[in-house]
C-alpha distance (Angstrom), angle and dihedral (degrees) to the residues before:
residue distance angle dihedral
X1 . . .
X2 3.65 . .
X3 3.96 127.0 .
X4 3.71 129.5 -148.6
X5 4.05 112.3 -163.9
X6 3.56 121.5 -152.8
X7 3.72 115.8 -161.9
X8 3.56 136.6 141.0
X9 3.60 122.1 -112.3
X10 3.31 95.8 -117.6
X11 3.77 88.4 64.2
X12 3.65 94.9 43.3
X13 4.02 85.5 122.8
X14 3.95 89.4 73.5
X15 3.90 93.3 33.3
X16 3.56 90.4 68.4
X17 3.75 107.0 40.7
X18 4.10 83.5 57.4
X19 3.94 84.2 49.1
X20 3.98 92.0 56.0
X21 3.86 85.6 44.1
X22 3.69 99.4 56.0
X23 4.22 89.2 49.5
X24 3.41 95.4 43.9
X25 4.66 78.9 54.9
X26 3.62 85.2 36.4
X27 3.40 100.3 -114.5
X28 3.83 120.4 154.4
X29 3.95 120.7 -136.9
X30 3.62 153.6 155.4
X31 3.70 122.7 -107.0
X32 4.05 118.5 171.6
X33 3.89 112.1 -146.6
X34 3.14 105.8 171.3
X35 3.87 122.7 91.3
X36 3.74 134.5 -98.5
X37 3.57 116.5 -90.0
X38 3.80 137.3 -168.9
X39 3.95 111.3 -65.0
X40 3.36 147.5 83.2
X41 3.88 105.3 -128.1
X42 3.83 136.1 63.4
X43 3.70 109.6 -69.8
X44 4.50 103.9 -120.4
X45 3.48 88.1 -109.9
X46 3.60 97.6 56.4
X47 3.88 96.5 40.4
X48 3.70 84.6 50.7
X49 4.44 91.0 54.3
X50 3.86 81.2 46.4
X51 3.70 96.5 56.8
X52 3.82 94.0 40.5
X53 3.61 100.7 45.6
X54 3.66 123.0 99.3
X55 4.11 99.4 -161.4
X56 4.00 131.7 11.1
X57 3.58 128.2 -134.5
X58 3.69 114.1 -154.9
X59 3.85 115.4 -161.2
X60 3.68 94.2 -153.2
X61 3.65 124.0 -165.1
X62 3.64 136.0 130.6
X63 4.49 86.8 -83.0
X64 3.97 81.2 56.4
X65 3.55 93.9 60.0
X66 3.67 103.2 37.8
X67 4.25 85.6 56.8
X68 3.93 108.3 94.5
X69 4.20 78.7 -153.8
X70 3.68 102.0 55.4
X71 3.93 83.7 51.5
X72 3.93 95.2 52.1
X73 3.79 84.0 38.5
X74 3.84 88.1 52.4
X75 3.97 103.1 38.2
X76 4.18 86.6 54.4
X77 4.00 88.5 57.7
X78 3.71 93.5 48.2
X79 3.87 85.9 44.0
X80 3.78 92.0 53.2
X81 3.59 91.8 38.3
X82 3.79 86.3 61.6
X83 3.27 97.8 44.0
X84 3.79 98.3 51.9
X85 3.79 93.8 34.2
X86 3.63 104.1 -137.0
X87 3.46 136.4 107.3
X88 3.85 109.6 -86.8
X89 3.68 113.5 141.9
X90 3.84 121.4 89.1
X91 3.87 115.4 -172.1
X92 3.88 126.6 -162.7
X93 3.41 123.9 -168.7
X94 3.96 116.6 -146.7
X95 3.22 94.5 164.8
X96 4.00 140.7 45.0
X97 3.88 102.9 -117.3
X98 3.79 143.6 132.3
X99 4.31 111.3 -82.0
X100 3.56 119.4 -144.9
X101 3.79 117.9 -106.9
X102 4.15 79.6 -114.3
X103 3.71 87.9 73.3
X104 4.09 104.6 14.0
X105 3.91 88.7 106.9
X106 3.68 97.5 39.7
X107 4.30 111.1 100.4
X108 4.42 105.3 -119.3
X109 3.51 125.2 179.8
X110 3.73 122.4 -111.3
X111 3.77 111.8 -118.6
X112 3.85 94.1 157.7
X113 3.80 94.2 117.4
X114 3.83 94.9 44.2
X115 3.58 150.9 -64.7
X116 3.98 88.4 -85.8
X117 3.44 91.8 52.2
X118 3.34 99.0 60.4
X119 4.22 112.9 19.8
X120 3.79 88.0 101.7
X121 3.78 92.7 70.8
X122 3.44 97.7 31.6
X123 4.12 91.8 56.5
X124 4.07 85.1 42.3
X125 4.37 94.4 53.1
X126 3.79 79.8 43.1
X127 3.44 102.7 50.7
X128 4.05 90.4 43.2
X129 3.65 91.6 51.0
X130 3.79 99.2 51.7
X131 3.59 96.7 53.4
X132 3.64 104.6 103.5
X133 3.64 100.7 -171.9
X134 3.42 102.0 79.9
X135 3.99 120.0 25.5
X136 4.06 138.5 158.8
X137 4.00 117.7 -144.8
X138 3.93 124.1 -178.3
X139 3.81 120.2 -143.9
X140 3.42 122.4 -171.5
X141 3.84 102.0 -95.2
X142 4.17 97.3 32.7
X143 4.02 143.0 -4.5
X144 3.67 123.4 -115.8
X145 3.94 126.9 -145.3
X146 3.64 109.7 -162.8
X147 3.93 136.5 164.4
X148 3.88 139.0 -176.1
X149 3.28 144.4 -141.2
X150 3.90 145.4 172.9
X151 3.55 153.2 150.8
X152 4.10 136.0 119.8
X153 3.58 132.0 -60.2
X154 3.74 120.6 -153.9
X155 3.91 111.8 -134.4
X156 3.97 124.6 -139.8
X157 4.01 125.7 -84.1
X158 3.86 86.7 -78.6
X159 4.21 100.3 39.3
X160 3.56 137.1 78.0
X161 3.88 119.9 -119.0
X162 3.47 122.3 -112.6
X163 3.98 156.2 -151.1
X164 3.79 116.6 -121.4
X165 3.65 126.9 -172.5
X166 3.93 115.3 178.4
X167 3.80 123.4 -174.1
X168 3.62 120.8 -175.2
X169 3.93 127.6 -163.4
X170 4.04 133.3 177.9
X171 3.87 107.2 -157.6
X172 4.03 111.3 -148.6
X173 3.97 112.3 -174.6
X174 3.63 111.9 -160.6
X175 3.45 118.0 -108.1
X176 4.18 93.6 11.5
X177 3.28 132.0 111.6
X178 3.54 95.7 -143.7
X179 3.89 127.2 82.9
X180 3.51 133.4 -165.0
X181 3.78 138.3 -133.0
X182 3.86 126.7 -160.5
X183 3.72 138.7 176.7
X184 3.83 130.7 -179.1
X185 3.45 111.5 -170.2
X186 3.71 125.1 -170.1
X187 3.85 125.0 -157.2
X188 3.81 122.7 -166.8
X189 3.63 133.8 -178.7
X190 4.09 141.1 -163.2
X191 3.97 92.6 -28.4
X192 4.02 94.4 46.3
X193 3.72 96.0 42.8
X194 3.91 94.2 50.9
X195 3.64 90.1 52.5
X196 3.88 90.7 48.1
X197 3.78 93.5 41.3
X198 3.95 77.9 57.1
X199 3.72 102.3 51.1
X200 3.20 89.8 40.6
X201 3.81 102.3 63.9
X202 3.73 82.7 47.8
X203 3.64 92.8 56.2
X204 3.80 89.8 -111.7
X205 3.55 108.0 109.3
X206 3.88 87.4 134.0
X207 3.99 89.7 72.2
X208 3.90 98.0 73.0
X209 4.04 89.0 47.9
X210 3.56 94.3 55.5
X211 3.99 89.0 40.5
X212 3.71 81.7 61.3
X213 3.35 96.0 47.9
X214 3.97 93.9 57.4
X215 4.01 85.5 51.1
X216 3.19 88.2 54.3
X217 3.84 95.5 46.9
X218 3.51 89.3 45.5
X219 4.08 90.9 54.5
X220 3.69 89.9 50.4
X221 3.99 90.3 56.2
X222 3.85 84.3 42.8
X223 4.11 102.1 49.2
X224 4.01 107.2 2.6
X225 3.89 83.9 177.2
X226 3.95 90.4 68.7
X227 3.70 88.7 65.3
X228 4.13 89.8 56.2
X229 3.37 122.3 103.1
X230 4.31 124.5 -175.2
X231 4.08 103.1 -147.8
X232 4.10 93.8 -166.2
X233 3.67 96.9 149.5
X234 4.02 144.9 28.1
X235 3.46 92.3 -85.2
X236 3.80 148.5 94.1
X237 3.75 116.8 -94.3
X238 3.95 126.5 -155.3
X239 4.07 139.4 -156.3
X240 3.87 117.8 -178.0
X241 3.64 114.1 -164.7
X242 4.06 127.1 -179.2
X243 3.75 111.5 -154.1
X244 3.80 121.2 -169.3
X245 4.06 106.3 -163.5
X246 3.67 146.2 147.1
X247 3.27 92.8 -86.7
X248 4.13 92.5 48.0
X249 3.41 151.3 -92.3
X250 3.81 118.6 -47.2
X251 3.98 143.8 164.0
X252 3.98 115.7 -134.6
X253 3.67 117.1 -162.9
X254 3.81 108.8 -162.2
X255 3.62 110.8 -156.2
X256 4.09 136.2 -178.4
X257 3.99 139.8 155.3
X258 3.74 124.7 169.6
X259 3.77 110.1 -133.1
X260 4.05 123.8 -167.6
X261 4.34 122.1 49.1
X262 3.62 119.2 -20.6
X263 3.38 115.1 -105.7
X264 3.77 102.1 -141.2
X265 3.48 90.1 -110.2
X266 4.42 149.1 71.8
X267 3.63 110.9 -97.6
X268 3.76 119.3 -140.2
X269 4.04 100.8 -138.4
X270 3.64 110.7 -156.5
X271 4.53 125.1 179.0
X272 3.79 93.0 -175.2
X273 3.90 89.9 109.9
X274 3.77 99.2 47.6
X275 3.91 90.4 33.8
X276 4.25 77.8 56.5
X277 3.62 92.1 50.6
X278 3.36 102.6 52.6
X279 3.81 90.0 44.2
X280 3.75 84.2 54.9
X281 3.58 82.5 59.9
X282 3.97 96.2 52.2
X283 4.21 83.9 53.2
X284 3.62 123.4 -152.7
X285 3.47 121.9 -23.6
X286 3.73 140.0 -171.5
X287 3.77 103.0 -116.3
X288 3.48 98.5 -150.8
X289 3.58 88.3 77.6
X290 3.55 95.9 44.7
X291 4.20 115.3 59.0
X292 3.60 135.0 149.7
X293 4.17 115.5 -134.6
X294 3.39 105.9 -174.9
X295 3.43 143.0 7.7
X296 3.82 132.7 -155.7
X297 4.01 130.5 -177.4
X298 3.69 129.2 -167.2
């Protein structure tokens, strides 16, 4: 997790108590210190804090919305948070003032009285925002709860150990009465359990997911019509794919069922916006590392 803080200089005061309080939690961030100068665009450096930042804090006060730059800074968050449909934006008010209707509906945190008033809740929204494992993201026509999970099992005296990589989705449409539930599940053997056993020691066991996760971004881009699914009936459907990538070779079991009424009708099942999300999680990549060789579907 990486924070960007907006602030105005003017409230550079408050800016850089939070600052001290997110090293002291060990929380990395962005903090520009250096004045404004002459232009109209995002300095380089701050695009670049932008682009690498996983959540914004915006110091919001009655300087922050007088500043032409803490509105730039704050219409390329809500742009990104768009884009990458997840919940990214953090605002903190230090100061009673009027919100733009950009923000109006958006929960802040209410730092009026004080840093010390209020870091509790601002480490606790931080700290349930940055864990990756679990997540909720709202499209336009339904919401998705999802959550993650992975590590190695160790097989029997006569089996082989392996990787596992679960991810599990509920599907609300709005204004249905059906839901959906998903799983992907990955399975990996020798080469996916030496890498893990790997980033593991290092205390980076998180590395191979993500890897995954770009392979499996990079499939979707490949064949989108993997990642459909026909629900015509009550029961469970299934898609078994073998991938053989940079990253290794992997089964992915593709796996939906509608549960509630039936609607009368088939029901197109698509992952490509949670298979986005959790690419959005991996982060840019440099795709010559990352490559798919072959692909096999049951």
């Amino acid at each position: 997790m990486k924070v960007f803080i907006s602030y105005s200089r003017k409230d550079k005061k408050f800016a850089h108590k939070l600052s001290r309080l997110l090293t002291k939690n060990k929380i990395f961030y962005f903090i520009d210190n250096s004045e404004i100068t002459v232009g109209n665009g995002l300095s380089t450096k701050i695009e670049n804090g932008l682009n690498e930042a996983t959540h914004f804090i915006a110091l919001m006060s009655k300087n922050y919305f007088k500043s032409n730059w803490c509105k730039k800074e704050l219409s390329y968050a809500l742009k990104k948070q768009e884009d990458e449909k997840r919940e990214i934006i953090i605002p903190i008010l230090i100061e009673e003032c009027i919100l733009p209707q950009s923000i109006s509906d958006i929960f802040y945190i209410n730092a009026v009285q004080g840093l010390e008033n209020s870091y509790a809740e601002i480490l606790e929204v931080i700290n349930r925002l940055s864990n990756d494992n679990v997540g909720k993201s709202y499209e336009s026509n339904y919401i998705i709860d999802w959550g993650v999970e992975w590590g190695m099992l160790k097989g029997g005296p006569s089996e082989s150990s392996f990787f596992y990589l679960n991810i599990d989705g509920v599907f609300w449409e709005k204004n249905k009465e059906y839901s959906i539930i998903t799983k992907i599940s990955v399975r990996g053997l020798s080469n996916l359990v030496y890498k893990y056993v790997r980033y593991k020691n290092q205390n980076e066991d998180y590395k191979l997911r993500n890897e995954i996760y770009t392979i499996l971004s990079l499939l979707l881009k490949k064949e989108p019509d993997i990642f459909k699914i026909i629900l015509d009936d009550d029961y469970s459907k299934t898609r078994n794919v073998y991938i053989d990538s940079s990253v290794g070779e992997f089964d992915v079991s593709l796996f939906a069922r509608r549960l509630g009424p039936d609607p009368g009708n088939d029901i197109l099942f698509y992952y490509d916006n949670l298979i986005e999300q959790l690419g959005n999680i991996a982060g840019e990549t440099d795709e010559k590392m990352y490559y798919i060789n072959k692909i096999e579907v049951d």
